[in-house]
C-alpha positions in Angstrom: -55.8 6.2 -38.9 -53.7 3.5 -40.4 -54.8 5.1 -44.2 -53.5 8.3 -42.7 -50.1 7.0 -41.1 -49.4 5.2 -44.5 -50.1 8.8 -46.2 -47.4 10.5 -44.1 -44.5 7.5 -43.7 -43.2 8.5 -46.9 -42.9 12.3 -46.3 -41.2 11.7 -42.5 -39.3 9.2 -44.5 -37.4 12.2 -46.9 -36.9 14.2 -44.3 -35.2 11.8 -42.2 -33.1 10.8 -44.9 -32.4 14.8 -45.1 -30.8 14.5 -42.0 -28.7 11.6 -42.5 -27.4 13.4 -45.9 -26.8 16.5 -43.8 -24.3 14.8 -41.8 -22.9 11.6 -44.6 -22.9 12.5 -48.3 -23.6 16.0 -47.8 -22.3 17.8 -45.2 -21.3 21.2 -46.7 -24.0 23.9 -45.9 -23.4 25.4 -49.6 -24.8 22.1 -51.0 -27.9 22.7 -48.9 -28.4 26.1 -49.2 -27.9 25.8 -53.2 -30.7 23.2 -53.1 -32.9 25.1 -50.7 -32.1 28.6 -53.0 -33.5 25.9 -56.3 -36.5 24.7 -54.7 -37.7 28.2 -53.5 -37.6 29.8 -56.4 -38.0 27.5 -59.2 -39.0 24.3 -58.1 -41.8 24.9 -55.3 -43.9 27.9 -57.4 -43.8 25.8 -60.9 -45.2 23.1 -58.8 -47.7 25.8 -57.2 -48.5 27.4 -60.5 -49.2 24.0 -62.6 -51.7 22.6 -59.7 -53.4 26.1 -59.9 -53.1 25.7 -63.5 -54.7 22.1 -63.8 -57.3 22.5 -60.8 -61.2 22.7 -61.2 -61.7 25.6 -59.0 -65.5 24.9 -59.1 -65.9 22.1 -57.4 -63.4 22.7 -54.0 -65.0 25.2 -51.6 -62.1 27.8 -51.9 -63.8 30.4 -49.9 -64.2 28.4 -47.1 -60.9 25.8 -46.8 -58.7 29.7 -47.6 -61.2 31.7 -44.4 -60.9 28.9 -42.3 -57.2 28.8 -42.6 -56.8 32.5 -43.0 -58.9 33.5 -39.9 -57.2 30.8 -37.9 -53.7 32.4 -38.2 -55.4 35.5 -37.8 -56.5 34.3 -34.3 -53.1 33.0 -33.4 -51.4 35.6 -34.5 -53.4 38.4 -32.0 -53.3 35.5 -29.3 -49.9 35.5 -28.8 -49.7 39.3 -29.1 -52.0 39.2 -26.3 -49.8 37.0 -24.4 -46.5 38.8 -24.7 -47.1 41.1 -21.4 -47.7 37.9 -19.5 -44.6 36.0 -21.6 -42.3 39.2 -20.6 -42.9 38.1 -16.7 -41.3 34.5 -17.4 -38.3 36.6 -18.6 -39.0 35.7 -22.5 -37.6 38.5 -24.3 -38.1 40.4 -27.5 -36.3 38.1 -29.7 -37.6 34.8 -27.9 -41.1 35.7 -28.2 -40.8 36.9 -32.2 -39.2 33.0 -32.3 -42.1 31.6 -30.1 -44.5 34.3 -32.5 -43.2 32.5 -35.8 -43.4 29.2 -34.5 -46.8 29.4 -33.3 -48.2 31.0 -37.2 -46.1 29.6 -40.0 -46.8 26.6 -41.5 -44.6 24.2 -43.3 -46.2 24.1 -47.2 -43.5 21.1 -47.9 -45.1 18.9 -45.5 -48.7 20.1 -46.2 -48.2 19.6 -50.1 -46.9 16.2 -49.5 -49.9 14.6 -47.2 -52.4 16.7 -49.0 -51.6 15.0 -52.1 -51.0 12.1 -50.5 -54.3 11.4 -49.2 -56.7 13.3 -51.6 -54.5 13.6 -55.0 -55.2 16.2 -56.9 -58.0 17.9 -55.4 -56.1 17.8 -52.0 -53.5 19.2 -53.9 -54.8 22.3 -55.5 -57.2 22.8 -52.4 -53.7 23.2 -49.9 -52.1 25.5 -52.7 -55.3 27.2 -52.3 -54.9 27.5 -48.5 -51.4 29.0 -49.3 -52.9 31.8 -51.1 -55.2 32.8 -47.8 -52.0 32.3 -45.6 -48.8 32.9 -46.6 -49.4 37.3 -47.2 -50.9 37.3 -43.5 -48.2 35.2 -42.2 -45.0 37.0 -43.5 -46.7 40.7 -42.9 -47.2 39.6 -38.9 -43.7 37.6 -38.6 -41.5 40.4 -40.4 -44.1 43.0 -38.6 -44.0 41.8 -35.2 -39.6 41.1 -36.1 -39.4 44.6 -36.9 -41.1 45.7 -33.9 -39.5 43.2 -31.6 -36.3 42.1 -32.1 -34.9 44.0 -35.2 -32.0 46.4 -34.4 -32.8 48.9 -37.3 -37.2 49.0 -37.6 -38.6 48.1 -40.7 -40.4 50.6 -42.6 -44.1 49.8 -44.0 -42.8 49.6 -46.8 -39.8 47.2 -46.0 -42.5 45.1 -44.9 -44.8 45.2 -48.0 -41.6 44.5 -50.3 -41.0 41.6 -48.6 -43.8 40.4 -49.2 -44.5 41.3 -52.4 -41.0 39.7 -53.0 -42.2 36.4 -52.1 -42.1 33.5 -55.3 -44.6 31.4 -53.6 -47.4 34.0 -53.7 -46.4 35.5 -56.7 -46.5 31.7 -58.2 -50.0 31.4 -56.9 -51.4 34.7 -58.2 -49.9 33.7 -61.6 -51.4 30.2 -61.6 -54.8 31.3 -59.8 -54.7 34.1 -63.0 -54.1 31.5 -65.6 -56.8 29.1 -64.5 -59.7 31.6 -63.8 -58.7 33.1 -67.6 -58.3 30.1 -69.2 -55.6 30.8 -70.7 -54.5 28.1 -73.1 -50.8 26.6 -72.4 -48.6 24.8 -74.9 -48.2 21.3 -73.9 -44.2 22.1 -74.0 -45.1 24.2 -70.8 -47.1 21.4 -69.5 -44.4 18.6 -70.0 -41.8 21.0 -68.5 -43.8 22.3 -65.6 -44.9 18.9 -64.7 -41.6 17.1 -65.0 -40.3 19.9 -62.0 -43.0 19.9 -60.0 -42.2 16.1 -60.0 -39.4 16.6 -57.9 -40.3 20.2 -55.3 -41.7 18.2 -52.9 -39.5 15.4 -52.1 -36.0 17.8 -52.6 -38.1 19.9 -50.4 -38.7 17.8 -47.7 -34.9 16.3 -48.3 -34.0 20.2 -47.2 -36.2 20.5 -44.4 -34.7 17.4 -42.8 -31.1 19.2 -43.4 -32.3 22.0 -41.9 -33.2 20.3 -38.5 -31.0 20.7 -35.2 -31.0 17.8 -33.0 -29.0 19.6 -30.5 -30.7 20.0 -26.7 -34.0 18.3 -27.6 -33.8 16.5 -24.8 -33.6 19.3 -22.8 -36.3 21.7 -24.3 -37.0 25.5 -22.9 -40.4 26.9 -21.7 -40.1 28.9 -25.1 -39.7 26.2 -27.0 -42.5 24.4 -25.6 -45.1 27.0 -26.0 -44.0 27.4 -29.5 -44.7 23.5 -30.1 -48.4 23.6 -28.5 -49.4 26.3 -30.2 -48.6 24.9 -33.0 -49.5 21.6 -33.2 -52.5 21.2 -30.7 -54.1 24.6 -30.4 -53.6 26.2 -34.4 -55.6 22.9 -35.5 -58.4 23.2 -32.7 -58.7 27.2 -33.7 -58.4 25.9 -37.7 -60.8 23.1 -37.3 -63.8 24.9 -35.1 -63.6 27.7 -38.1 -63.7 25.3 -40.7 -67.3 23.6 -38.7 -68.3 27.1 -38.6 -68.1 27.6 -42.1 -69.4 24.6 -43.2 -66.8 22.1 -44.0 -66.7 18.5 -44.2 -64.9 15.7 -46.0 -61.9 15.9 -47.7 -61.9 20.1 -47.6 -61.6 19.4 -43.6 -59.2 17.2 -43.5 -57.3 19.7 -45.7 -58.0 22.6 -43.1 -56.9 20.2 -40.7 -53.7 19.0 -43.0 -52.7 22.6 -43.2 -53.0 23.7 -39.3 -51.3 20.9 -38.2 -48.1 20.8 -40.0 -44.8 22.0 -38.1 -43.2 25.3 -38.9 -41.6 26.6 -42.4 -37.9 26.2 -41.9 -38.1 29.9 -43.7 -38.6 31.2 -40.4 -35.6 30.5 -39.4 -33.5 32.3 -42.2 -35.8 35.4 -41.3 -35.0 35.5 -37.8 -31.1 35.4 -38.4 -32.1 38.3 -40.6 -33.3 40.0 -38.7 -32.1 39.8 -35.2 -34.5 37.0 -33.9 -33.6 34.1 -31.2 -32.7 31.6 -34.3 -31.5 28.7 -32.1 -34.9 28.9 -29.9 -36.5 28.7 -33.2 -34.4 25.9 -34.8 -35.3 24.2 -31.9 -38.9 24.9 -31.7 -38.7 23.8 -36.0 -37.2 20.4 -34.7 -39.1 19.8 -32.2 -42.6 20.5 -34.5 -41.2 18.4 -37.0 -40.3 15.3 -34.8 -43.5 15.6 -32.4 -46.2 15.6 -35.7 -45.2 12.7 -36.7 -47.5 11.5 -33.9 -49.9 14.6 -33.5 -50.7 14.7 -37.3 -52.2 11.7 -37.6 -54.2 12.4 -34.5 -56.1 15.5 -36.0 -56.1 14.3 -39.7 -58.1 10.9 -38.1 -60.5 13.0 -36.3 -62.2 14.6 -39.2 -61.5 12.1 -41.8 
């Protein structure tokens, strides 16, 4: 527990200091939103692509760490589909449940990044960015899907859906660096000084955003909505992610990395999707916050349990 505390001080650490940026040195949203554009599009898929690049594939079980995690989001996802006749009767609405929906699937890959390479280096590295692979497609089809369906004013066509997807850096970053490694294509060490010096900095600008990106308002006072949203998150995803990853397997590092992954609080990308497209965003800013602040303690909990 202590080795696994010590491993996730530093990354609660940025994002606190995110929040004390957000409202000192840097208190203009176009600083943040200039940092956040960066970091999704350039920063965060070199980082992806050069641990694909780097990572010796052979030895990690893919297959299983990327089903485990895949069928586990799977199962959340149709969960709380199943729930939303019996969420509709405690006057949740459309746009509350697609903020309850999005809290309850996405996963912060900031945060899971950080501690994955925190406590396993390398190979904890590449075997999250794996993970990502498995995850993020199903994850953006079902939020945008179930958006579209629930709380958009205009629905989204298919193939709205499928472009936004397809639009996505981070998965188009792990194709690319998935593609290079199983080719073998060789690099020129320009690339790799390059790639390696921006990498250097993703995660912790990253998690510097995420802490910007937190709303401290009416925590003390959290909704029904928001508290489903934070248990399905951060106690029942890592029981569904963990029994799949037994099932198929797992042990050692690769399970702590299932468990890494299903733990972590929500993407604050969520949140720009539901302002998009007509989702309760302040339900799910909270819900965001109140994942981010609460795994500092259940984290450690269900990392120490298979480690």
């Amino acid at each position: 527990m202590i080795v696994v505390i010590a491993a996730l001080v530093p990354v609660f650490i940025l994002i606190v200091l995110g929040v004390v940026l957000r409202h000192s040195l840097m208190r203009l949203d176009t600083q943040w939103h200039g940092l956040e554009r960066l970091t999704y599009f350039v920063l965060f898929p070199m980082l992806l692509i050069q641990t694909l690049v780097k990572a010796d594939l052979t030895k990690v079980p893919v297959a299983g760490v990327g089903g485990a995690l895949l069928l586990s989001a799977l199962a959340m996802s149709l969960l709380c589909l199943a729930l939303r006749p019996a969420l509709s009767r405690l006057d949740i609405d459309g746009p509350a449940f697609t903020s309850i929906f999005q809290g309850a699937t996405r996963w912060q890959t900031y945060v899971a990044l950080s501690v994955s390479a925190n406590l396993y280096g390398d190979v904890g590295l590449a075997l999250a960015s794996v993970a990502m692979v498995a995850i993020i497609p199903l994850v953006n089809v079902f939020s945008v899907a179930v958006l579209a369906h629930y709380a958009s004013p205009e629905k989204q066509s298919a193939r709205a859906i499928v472009m936004t997807v397809i639009r996505n850096p981070l998965i188009w970053a792990c194709v690319i660096g998935l593609a290079i490694n199983l080719l073998h294509l060789p690099l020129p060490k320009i690339w790799h000084e390059v790639a390696d010096a921006l990498s250097r900095s993703s995660l912790a600008i990253g998690l510097l955003v995420t802490g910007a990106g937190l709303q401290l308002k009416g925590l003390l006072r959290p909704s029904v909505s928001a508290g489903l949203g934070v248990t399905f998150k951060l106690v029942l995803m890592p029981v569904l992610a963990l029994v799949l990853a037994a099932w198929f397997g797992l042990s050692g590092d690769s399970l702590a990395i299932v468990a890494i992954c299903a733990a972590v609080p929500t993407s604050p990308s969520a949140y720009v999707l539901a302002r998009q497209m007509g989702g309760d965003a302040p339900l799910l800013a909270q819900i965001i916050t109140l994942q981010t602040i609460l795994a500092a303690i259940t984290m450690p909990i269900a990392i120490a349990l298979v480690a």
